[in-house]
C-alpha positions in Angstrom: 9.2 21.1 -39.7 6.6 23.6 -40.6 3.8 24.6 -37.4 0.4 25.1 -39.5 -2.0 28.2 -37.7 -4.2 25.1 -36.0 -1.5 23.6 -34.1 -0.3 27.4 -33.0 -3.4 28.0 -32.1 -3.6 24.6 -30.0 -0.3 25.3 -28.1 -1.1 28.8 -27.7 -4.4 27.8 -25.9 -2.4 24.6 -23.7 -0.2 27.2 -22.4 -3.0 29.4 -21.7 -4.8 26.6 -19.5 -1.4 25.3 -17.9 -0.9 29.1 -17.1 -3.9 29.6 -15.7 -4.6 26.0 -13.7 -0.6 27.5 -12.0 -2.3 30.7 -11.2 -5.4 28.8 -9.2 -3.4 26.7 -7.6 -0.6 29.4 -6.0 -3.7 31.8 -5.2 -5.4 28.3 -2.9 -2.2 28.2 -0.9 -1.6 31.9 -0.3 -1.9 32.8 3.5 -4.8 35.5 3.6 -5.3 36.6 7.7 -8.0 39.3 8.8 -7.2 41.2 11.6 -9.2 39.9 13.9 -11.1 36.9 13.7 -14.2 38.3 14.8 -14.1 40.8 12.5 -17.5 42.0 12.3 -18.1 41.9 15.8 -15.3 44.2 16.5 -16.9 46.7 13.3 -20.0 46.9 15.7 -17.7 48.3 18.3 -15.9 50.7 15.8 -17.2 54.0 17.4 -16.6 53.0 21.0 -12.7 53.3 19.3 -13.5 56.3 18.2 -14.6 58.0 21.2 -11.7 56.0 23.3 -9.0 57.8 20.6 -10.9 61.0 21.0 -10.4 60.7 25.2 -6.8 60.2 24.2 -6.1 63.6 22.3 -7.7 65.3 24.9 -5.0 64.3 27.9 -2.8 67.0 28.8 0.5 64.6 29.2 -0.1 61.8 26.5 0.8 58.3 26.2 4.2 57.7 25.4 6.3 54.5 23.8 9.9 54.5 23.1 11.8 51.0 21.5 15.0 50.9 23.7 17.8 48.5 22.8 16.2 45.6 25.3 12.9 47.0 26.0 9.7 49.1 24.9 9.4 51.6 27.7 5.9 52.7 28.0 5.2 56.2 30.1 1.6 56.7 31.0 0.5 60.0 31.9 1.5 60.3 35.8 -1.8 62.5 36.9 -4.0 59.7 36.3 -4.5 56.8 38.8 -5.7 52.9 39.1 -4.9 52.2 35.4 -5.6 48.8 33.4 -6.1 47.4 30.4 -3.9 45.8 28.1 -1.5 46.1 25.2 -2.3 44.5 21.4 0.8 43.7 19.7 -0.6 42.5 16.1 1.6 41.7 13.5 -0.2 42.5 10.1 2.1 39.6 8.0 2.0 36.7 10.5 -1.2 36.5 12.7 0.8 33.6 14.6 2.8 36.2 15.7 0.0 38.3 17.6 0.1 39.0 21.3 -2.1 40.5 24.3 -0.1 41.9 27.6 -1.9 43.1 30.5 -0.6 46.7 31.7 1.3 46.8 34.7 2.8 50.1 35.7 5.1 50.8 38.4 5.5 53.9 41.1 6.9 56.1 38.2 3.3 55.9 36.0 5.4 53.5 33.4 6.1 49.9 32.0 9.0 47.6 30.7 8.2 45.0 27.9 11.3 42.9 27.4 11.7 42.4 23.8 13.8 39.1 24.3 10.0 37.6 23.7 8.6 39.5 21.4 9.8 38.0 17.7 11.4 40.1 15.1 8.7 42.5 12.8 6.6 44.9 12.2 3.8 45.0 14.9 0.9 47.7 15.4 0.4 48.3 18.9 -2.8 49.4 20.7 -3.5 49.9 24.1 -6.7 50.1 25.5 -6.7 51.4 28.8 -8.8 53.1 31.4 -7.7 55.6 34.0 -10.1 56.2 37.4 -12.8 55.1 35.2 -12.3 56.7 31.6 -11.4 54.8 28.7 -9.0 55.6 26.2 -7.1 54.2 22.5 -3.7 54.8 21.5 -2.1 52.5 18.8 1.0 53.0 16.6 3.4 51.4 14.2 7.0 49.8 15.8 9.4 47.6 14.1 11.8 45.3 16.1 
């Protein structure tokens, strides 16, 4: 059996299509997530993070996170009183997997997160806290 240039040409260009009709359809079903839903809302706010972080670097005893076997054990700086906020934990490959904790400290200026509900990952963390009316922004990378 002897394939002529025209019918090469053909299957060439069939395989082409069929390639490129696969690559449509796998990009339709990939999972794309933003960070935040309101993303542009959150861009407006961008340099209130900025001077939040810059509060941060200027504390004398920072904020501190450690991943323990059971726990994250976070230390807040002990001079500073009446402390709130709350803790992001967002997961940058499963959005579903995202999570907001209220801060709760104890009498020795720290706080235990039990990891027994926290899924296995790769999570950036970011608290946003205030101390006796000050705001400040640390964030960082943990794996569990």
């Amino acid at each position: 059996m002897k394939l002529s240039w025209g019918k090469g040409i053909w299957a060439f260009y069939g395989l082409f299509v069929a390639m490129i009709l696969t690559m449509v359809g796998m990009s339709v079903v990939q999972k794309i997530d933003l960070v935040t839903d309101s993303y542009y809302e959150e861009e407006l706010r961008f340099q209130g993070k900025i001077d939040k972080i810059k509060q941060a670097q200027k504390l004398t005893t920072p904020l501190t996170w450690e991943v323990t076997e059971h726990s994250i054990q976070v230390k807040y700086p002990e001079n500073l009183k009446n402390i709130s906020g709350h803790i992001n934990f967002y997961c940058p490959s499963d959005n579903r997997k995202d999570f907001k904790l209220p801060i709760q400290i104890d009498a020795q200026s720290s706080q235990s997160i039990p990891l027994e509900k926290i899924p296995d990952g790769r999570y950036q963390i970011q608290f946003d806290w205030q101390a006796n009316g000050t705001q400040y922004w640390n964030e960082g990378i943990i794996n569990l």
